[in-house]
N, C-alpha and C positions, 0 to 999 in steps of 0.2 A: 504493500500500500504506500503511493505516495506519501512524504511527511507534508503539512500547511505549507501554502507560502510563505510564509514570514519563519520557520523550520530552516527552508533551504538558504543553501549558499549561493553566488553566480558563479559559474562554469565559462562563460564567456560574456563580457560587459564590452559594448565600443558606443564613443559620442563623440560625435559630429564627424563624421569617418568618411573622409573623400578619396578617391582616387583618379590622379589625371596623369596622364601622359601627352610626351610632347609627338605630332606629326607633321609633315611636310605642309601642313594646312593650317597647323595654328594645333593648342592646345585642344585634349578629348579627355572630354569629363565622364566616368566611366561611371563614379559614383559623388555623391554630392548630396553632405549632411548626412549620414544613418545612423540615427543611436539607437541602439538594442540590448538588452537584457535577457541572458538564459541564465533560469536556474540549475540546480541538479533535480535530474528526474525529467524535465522539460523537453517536449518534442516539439520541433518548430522547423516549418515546411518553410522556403525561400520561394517563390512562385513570381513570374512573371515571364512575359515574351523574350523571342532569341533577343540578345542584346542589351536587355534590361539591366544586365551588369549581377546575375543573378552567380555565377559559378568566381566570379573576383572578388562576390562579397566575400562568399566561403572561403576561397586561400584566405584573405586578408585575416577571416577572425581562428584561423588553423594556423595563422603563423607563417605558412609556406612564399606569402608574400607582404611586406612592408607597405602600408597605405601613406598618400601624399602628404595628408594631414590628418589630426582626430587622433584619437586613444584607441587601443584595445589592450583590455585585461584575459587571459586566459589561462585559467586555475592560477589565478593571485595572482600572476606575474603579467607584467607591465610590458608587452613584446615591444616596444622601440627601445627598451632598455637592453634586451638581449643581440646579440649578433645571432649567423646563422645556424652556426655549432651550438651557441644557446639554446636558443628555440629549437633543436633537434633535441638537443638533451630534457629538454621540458616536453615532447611532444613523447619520448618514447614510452613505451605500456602504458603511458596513462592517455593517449589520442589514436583511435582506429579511424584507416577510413576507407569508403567503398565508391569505387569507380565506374562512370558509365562502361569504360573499355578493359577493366576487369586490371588491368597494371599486373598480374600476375608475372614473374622472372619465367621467361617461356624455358630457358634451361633446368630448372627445379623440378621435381613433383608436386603434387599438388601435396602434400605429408610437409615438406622441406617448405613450400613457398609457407604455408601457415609457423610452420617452424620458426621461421627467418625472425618476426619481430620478437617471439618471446626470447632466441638467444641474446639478439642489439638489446633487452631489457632485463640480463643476466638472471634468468629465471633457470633454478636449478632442475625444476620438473617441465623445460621446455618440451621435449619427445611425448612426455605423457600427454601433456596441457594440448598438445596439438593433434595427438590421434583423439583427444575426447572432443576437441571441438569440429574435426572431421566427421564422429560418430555423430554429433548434435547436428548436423547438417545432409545426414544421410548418406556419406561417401567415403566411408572406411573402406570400402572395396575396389576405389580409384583413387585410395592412397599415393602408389606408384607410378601413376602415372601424370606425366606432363599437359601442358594447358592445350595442346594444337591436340592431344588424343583426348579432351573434354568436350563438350557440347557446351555452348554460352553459358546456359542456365548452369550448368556444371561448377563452370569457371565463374562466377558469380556467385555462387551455393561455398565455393574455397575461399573467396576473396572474403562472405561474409564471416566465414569461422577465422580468418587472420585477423581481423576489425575486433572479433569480440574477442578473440585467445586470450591478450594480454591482461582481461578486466580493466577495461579502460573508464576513463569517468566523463567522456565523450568521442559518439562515431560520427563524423561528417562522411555525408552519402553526396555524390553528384550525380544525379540522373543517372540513380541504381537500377532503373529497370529501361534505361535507353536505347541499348543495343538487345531488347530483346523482343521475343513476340508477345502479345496482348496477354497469350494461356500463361507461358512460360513465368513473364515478367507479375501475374498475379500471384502465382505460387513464391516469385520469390519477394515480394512485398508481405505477405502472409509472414513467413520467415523471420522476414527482417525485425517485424513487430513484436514475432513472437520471442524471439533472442533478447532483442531491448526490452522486453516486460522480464522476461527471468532475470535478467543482468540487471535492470536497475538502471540502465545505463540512459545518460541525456545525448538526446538523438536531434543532429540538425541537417537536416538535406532540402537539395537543390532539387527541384522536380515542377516539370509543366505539366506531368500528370493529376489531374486536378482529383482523381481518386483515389491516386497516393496522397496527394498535399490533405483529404480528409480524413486522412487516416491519425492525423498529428493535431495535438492538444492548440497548438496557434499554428498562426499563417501569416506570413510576411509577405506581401505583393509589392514588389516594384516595377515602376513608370519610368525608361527613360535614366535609370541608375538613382532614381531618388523613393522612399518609401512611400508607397499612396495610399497604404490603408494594411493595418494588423487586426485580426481576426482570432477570439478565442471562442473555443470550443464551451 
């Protein structure tokens, strides 16, 4: 059971959080003004059209990218305080995340790529942690094998048991079911929900699927890189 709002902590805080870059044309404002608050426990869908500036909010508040101006806190740490070795080191075990193109190491098995974050997170029961989150996801039987002998849903089904392996205390998804079909992609939305309700875990993705995006406790819509309207459940 969720703890009260005023119980939780923030997982991730950003205000007034812009991002522009320079082009041959003049400056492009990518995002402009967004402050946001997630708690722990908190599901929160980022939704808007292509260009909206919906997958740079996500790097931005995961750390993976520096915003032009504006704050982001994530899990207490202040990220324009850290370099990028920082922020690697603040992201490991404790940040999972899932890709619309799956990012699996196509040299690995699907056993090893889930492997991979809990070694970089010095877990001594990494081998174990990673056949039980293979077994949670229904694929102890394609332990062995690599991403090109998987089926998408497959390799999507391994990328979710790596996100959760570590007990992380947030998974950012980008258009987790983008690369798949309509059947496919519903099964692994089911999944996804059903993993973050065992775990606990606060969950923030990027999705133009508007029946993913109702699957999550609020909803962030962006216009244009700027906020037009949050929505709670």
């Amino acid at each position: 059971m969720t703890p009260p709002d005023s119980a939780r902590f923030p997982i991730v805080q950003a205000r007034a959080l812009s991002q522009r870059v320079p082009t041959a044309d003049g400056e492009l404002v990518i995002l402009s003004d967004v402050t946001l608050e997630v708690k722990a426990g908190d599901t929160l869908a980022i939704t808007g059209a292509s260009g909206s500036g919906k997958s740079t909010l996500l790097g931005l508040l995961a750390g993976l990218d520096l915003a032009s101006s504006g704050d982001i806190h994530l899990l207490g740490q202040r990220l324009a305080d850290l370099d990028e070795d920082a922020r690697a080191r603040l992201r490991a075990g404790r940040v999972g995340f899932v890709f619309q193109s799956f990012q699996l190491l196509p040299a690995l098995t699907a056993l090893e790529n889930v492997l991979l974050p809990l070694e970089l997170a010095g877990r001594t029961d990494a081998r174990e942690r990673a056949a039980h989150w293979l077994a949670r996801v229904n694929l102890s039987d394609r332990a062995g094998h690599t991403p090109r002998q998987l089926s998408g849903g497959e390799q999507q089904r391994v990328a979710l048991a790596r996100a959760f392996a570590t007990d992380p205390a947030v998974v950012f998804a980008d258009e987790p079911t983008g690369n798949l079909d309509a059947d496919t992609g519903a099964r692994i939305i089911d999944l996804l929900f059903e993993l973050n309700a065992s775990a606990g875990t606060t969950l923030i993705l990027v999705t133009h699927d508007a029946t993913l995006a109702a699957r999550c406790a609020r909803r962030l819509h962006l216009v244009a890189g700027r906020v037009q309207s949050t929505v709670s459940a």
